[in-house]
VOGU-3710 file (C-alpha; in Angstrom, 3 decimals, decimal comma):
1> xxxxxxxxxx> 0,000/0,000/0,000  1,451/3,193/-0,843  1,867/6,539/1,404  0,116/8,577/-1,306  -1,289/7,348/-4,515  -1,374/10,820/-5,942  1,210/12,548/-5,314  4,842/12,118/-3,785  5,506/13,095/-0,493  8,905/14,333/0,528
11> xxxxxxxxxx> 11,171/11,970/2,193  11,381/12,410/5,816  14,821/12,854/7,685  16,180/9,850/8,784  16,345/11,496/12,489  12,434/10,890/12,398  12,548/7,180/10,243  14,749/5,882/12,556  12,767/6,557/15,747  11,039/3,474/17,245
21> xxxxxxxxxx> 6,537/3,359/16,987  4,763/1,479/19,173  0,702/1,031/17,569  -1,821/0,551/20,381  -5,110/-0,306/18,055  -7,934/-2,904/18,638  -8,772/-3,344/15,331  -6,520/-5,826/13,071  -7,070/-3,778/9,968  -6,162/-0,624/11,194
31> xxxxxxxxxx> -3,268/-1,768/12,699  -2,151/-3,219/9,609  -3,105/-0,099/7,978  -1,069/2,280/9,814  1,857/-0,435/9,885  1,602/-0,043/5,651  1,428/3,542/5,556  4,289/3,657/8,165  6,342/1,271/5,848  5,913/3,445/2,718
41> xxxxxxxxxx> 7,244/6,799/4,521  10,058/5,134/5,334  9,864/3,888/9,371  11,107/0,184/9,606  10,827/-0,240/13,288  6,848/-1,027/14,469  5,677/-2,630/16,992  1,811/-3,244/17,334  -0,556/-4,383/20,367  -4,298/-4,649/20,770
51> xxxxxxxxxx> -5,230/-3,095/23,840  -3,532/-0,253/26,238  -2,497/-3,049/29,041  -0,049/-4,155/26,864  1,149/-1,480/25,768  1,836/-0,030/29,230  3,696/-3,371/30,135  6,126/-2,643/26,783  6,661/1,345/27,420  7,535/0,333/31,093
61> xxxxxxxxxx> 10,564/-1,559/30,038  11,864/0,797/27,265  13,375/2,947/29,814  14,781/6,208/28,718  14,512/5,153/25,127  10,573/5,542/24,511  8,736/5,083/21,212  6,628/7,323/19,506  3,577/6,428/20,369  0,460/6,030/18,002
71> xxxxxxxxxx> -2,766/5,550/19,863  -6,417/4,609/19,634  -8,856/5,756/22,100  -11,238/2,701/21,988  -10,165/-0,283/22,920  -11,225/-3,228/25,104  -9,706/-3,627/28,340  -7,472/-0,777/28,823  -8,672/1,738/26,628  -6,187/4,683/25,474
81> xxxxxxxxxx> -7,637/7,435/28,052  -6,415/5,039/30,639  -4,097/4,071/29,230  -2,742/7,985/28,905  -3,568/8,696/32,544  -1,842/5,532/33,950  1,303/6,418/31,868  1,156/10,713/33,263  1,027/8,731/36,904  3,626/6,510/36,440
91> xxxxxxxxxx> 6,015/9,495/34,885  6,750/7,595/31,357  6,359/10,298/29,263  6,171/8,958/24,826  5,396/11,531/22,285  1,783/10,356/21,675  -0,101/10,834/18,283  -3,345/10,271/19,041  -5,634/8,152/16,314  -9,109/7,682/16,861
101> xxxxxxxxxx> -13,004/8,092/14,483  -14,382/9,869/17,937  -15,611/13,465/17,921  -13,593/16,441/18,353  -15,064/17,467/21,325  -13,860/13,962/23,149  -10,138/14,923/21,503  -10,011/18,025/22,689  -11,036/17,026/26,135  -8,265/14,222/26,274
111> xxxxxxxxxx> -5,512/16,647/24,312  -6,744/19,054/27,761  -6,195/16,236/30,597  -2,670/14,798/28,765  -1,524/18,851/28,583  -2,140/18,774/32,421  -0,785/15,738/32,952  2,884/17,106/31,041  2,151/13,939/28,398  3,983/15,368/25,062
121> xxxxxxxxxx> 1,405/15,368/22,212  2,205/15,437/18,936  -1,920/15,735/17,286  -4,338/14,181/16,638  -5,424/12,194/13,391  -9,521/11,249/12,809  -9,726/7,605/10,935  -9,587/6,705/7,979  -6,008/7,567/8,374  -4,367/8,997/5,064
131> xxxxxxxxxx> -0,437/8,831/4,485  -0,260/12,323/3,777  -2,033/13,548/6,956  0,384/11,036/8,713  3,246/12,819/6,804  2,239/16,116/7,679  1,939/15,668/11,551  5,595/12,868/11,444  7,493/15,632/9,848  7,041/17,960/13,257
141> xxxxxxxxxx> 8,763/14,995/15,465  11,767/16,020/14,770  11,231/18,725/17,326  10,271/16,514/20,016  13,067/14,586/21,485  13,223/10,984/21,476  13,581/10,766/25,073  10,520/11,853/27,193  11,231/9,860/30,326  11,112/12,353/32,660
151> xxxxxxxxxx> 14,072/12,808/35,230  13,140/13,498/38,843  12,213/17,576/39,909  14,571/19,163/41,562  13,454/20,308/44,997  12,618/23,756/45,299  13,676/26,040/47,644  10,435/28,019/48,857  11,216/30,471/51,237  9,069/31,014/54,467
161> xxxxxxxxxx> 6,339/34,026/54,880  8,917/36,240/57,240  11,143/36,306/53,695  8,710/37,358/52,038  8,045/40,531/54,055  11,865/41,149/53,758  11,461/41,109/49,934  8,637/43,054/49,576  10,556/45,732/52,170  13,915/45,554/50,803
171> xxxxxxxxxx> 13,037/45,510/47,078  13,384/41,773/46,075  10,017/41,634/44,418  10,651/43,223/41,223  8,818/44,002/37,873  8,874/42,210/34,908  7,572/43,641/31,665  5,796/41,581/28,642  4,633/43,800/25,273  1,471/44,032/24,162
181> xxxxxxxxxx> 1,392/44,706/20,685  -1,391/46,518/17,890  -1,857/43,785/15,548  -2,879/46,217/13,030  -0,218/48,722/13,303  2,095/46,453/14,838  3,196/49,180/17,543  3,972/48,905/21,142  0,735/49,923/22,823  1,898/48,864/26,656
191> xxxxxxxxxx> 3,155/46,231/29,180  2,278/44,040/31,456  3,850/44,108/34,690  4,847/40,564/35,995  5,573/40,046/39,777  9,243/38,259/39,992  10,828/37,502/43,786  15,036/37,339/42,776  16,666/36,596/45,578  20,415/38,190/46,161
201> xxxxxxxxxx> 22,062/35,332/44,265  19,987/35,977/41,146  17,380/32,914/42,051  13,800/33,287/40,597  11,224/32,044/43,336  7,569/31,557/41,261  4,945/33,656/41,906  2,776/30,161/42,487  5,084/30,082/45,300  4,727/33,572/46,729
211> xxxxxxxxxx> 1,348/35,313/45,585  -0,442/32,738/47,773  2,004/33,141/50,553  1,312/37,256/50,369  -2,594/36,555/50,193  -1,964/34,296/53,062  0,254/36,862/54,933  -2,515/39,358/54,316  0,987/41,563/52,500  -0,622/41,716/48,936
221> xxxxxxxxxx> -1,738/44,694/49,158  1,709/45,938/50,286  3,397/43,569/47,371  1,026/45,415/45,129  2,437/48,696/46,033  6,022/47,636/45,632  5,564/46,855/41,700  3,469/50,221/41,565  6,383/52,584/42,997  8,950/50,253/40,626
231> xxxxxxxxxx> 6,711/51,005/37,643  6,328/54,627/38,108  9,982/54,803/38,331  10,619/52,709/35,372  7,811/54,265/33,063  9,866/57,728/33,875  12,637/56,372/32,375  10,782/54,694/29,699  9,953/58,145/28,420  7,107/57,085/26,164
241> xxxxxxxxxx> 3,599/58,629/27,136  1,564/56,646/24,743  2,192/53,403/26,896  0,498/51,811/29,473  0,683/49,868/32,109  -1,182/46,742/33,180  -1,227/45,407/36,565  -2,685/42,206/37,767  -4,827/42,993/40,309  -6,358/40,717/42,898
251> xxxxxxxxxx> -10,517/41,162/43,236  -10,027/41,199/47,073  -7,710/43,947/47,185  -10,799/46,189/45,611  -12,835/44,813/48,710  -10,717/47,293/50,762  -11,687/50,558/50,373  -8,652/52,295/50,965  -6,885/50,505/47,752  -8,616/52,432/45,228
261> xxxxxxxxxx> -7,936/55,852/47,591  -4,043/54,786/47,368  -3,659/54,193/43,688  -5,144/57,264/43,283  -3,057/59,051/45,513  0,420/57,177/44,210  0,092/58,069/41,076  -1,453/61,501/41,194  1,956/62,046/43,094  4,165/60,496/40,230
271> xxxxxxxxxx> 2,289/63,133/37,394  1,249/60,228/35,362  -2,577/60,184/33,791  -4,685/57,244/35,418  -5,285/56,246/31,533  -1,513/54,939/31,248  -2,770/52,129/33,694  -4,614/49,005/33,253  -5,976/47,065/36,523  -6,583/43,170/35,116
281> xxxxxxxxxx> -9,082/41,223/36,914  -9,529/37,128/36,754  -13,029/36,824/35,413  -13,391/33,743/38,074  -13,097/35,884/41,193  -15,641/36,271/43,442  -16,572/39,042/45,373  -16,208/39,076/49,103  -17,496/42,219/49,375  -19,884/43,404/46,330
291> xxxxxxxxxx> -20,829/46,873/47,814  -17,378/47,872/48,149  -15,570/46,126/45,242  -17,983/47,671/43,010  -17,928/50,851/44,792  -13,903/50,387/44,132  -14,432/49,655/40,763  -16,803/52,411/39,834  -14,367/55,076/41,412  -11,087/53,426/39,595
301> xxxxxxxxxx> -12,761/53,963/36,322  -14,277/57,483/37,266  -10,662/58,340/37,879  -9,447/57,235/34,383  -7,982/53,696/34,942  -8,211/51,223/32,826  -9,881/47,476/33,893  -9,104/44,809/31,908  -11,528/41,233/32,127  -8,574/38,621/32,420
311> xxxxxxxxxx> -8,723/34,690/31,002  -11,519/35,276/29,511  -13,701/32,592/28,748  -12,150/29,909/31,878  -14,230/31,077/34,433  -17,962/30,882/35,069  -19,378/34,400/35,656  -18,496/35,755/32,095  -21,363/37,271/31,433  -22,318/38,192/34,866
321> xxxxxxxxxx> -18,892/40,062/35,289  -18,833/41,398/32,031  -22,272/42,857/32,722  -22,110/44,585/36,088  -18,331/45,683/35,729  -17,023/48,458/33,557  -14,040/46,723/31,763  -12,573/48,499/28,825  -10,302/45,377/27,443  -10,892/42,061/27,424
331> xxxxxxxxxx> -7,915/39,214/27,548  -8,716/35,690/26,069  -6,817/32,743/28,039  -3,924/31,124/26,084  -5,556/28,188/26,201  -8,156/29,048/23,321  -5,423/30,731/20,964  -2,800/27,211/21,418  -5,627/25,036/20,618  -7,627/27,217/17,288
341> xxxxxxxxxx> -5,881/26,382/15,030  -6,293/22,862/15,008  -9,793/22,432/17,429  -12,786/23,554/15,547  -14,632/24,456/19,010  -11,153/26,552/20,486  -11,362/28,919/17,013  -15,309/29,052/17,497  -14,611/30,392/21,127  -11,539/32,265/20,052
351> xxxxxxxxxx> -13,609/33,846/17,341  -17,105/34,459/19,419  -14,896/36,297/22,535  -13,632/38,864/19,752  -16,760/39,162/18,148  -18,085/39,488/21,749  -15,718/41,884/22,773  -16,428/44,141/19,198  -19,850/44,091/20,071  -19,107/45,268/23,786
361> xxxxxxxxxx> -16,446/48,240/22,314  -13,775/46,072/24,114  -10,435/45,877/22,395  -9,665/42,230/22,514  -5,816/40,905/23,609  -5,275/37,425/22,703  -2,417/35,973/25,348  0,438/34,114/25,058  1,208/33,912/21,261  4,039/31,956/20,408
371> xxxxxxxxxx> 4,244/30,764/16,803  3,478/32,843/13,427  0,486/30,857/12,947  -1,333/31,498/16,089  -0,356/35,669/14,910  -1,408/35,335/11,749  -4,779/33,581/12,535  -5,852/36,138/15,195  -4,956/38,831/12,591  -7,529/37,482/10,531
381> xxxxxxxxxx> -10,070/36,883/13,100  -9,898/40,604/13,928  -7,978/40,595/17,024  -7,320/43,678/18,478  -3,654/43,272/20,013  -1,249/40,364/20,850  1,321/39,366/23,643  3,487/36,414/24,087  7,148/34,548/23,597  6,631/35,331/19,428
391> xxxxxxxxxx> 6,824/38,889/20,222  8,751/39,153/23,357  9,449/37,253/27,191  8,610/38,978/30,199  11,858/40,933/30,687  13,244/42,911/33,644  13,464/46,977/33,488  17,561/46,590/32,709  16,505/44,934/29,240  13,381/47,074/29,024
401> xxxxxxxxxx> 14,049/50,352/28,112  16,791/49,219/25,173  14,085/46,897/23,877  11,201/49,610/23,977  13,723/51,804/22,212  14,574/49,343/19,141  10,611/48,345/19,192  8,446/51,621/19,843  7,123/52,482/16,526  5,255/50,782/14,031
411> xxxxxxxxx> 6,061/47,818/12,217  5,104/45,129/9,607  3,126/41,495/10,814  5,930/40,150/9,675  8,467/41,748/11,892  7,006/39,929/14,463  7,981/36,562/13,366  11,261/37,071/11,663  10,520/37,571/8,028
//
């Protein structure tokens, strides 16, 4: 049986032929299928089971040296989704292609549990299988490594809540700055400001570490304040009025009624214009406290600042948030621009949140972009601005200001993704 009967496809490098493939499919014919089309582009070692049990007994004893691993979904006995949350458990960690005739909305949800479960996952193919399809989604393996047993974590060091005070007082907590970018225009429009704790020996402790310590501590409010005096420093320096600054603001901060006074106050003081700030809100959080959140809210805006609704559409008051708070932006969660391009549900979402937000008058910012494609697709879909590791990482004010300088005016789609 050949790969394609229409058309040649282009050889694939031999780093990617001579990896191992391990077939976990029930059905005889299929199995024999994909062992043909696997045979005419050029792969020479296969292995094949029936069922996910056996499978699991084989990629136990490959050790470090783990197959590529092509994968049904249903099966009898072990089926694949067990088979895919036994193997996340146990920490043996294949480059999985996933094969299967189910619906999309069943592949996405199993592409979601092996991304939280760190299983690499090279796609997803619906049956019948065709060689070229096969070809297509083979040819990116070669950026996987052929080792994905996963070596143990280091231990962390996580300091206690008394360093953490310390930091905040003595200026370990600093700011880190990510672009946000006018896909249109392709100009610098702002940052936003990324808590970082860098300890005197230049160690980075994670924020999943030390926000929940501050809340804990009952110091986020003070944290808070620490990244607002750095940023009012640093946006002097910047020199750039058109840019703003976005903040990530915890909902139960607003619940005090002395925040909003303070903000105010701070950056009356430093001569900026409340408009060159952006408070970002998680569209999940509740509100202790609706009389004075919203009273918090309501003044914030009166003032000038900006409130941004933040990972949009993975919480479950959308609609009630978006309707009883005044947000001018809206920010869609990663999670729907990684998965678009290839879920028809993610682009639907991706696509209804912008439409949403047009219909709203909410510029929409699309999160963590990180390939040309993702770019290039929001672009079309009308996407109102852009951030991510495509464009730039979250960088510290000592890169910042050379970077803003090379970057602040306006500039092709293309720049953006090195052509």
């Amino acid at each position: 049986m050949q790969a394609s009967t229409l058309f040649p496809l282009p050889e694939l490098p031999e780093s990617i032929r001579s990896r191992r493939i391990l077939i976990v499919e029930d059905s005889a014919f299929q199995r024999e299928l994909l062992c043909e089309l696997l045979r005419g582009l050029g792969f020479s070692q296969l292995q094949a089971v029936a069922e996910g049990g056996a499978a699991l007994e084989l990629l136990r004893g490959y050790g470090d040296d783990l197959p590529l691993l092509l994968l049904d979904l249903e099966m009898p006995g072990m089926n694949g989704i067990e088979l895919l949350q036994q193997l996340g458990e146990e920490q043996i960690l294949p480059l999985v292609l996933i094969v299967t005739a189910r619906e999309e909305a069943l592949v996405s949800a199993v592409e979601g549990m092996m991304h939280a479960a760190g299983l690499p996952l090279l796609g997803s193919l619906g049956k019948p299988i065709s060689g070229a399809s096969l070809h297509a989604l083979l040819a990116k393996a070669d950026r996987q490594p052929a080792c994905r047993w996963q070596q143990p974590v280091a231990q962390r060091f996580v300091p206690d809540e008394e360093a953490l005070v310390r930091a905040i007082q003595q200026g370990g907590i600093q700011p880190y700055y990510q672009p946000k970018v006018h896909l249109k225009s392709g100009q610098v429009t702002g940052y936003e400001v990324l808590a970082r704790w860098i300890e005197a020996d230049g160690t980075q402790i994670s924020p999943s570490d030390f926000i929940p310590m501050a809340t804990g501590r009952g110091v986020l409010g003070e944290l808070t304040f620490c990244l607002v005096d750095q940023v009012l420093r640093d946006l002097c320096q910047l020199g750039d009025e058109r840019i703003s600054m976005a903040f990530n603001i915890d909902i139960s901060l607003l619940a005090n009624r002395y925040f909003a006074d303070e903000l105010i106050r701070r950056v009356a003081l430093a001569g900026y214009r409340p408009d060159q700030f952006v408070l970002e809100i998680t569209e999940s959080a509740l509100m202790d406290d609706p009389v004075i959140t919203l009273a918090s809210v309501g003044r914030l805006r009166l003032a000038g600042f900006g409130l941004s609704i933040d990972d949009y559409g993975t919480g479950f008051s959308t609609l009630r948030q978006l309707s009883r708070l005044p947000f001018t932006e809206l920010k869609i969660d990663r999670a729907f621009v990684r998965d678009a391009d290839s879920h028809r549900r993610a682009r639907a979402i991706l696509h209804s949140a912008i439409e949403m937000g047009r219909h709203l008058g909410l510029p929409c910012v699309a999160e963590g972009v990180e390939n040309k494609a993702e770019l290039l697709l929001l672009d079309t879909l009308g996407c109102h601005s852009v951030q991510g590791f495509l464009l730039a990482r979250p960088m510290p004010a000592g890169q910042l200001f050379a970077w803003h300088a090379e970057h602040r005016g306006c500039h092709e789609l293309s720049a953006w993704y090195g052509e």
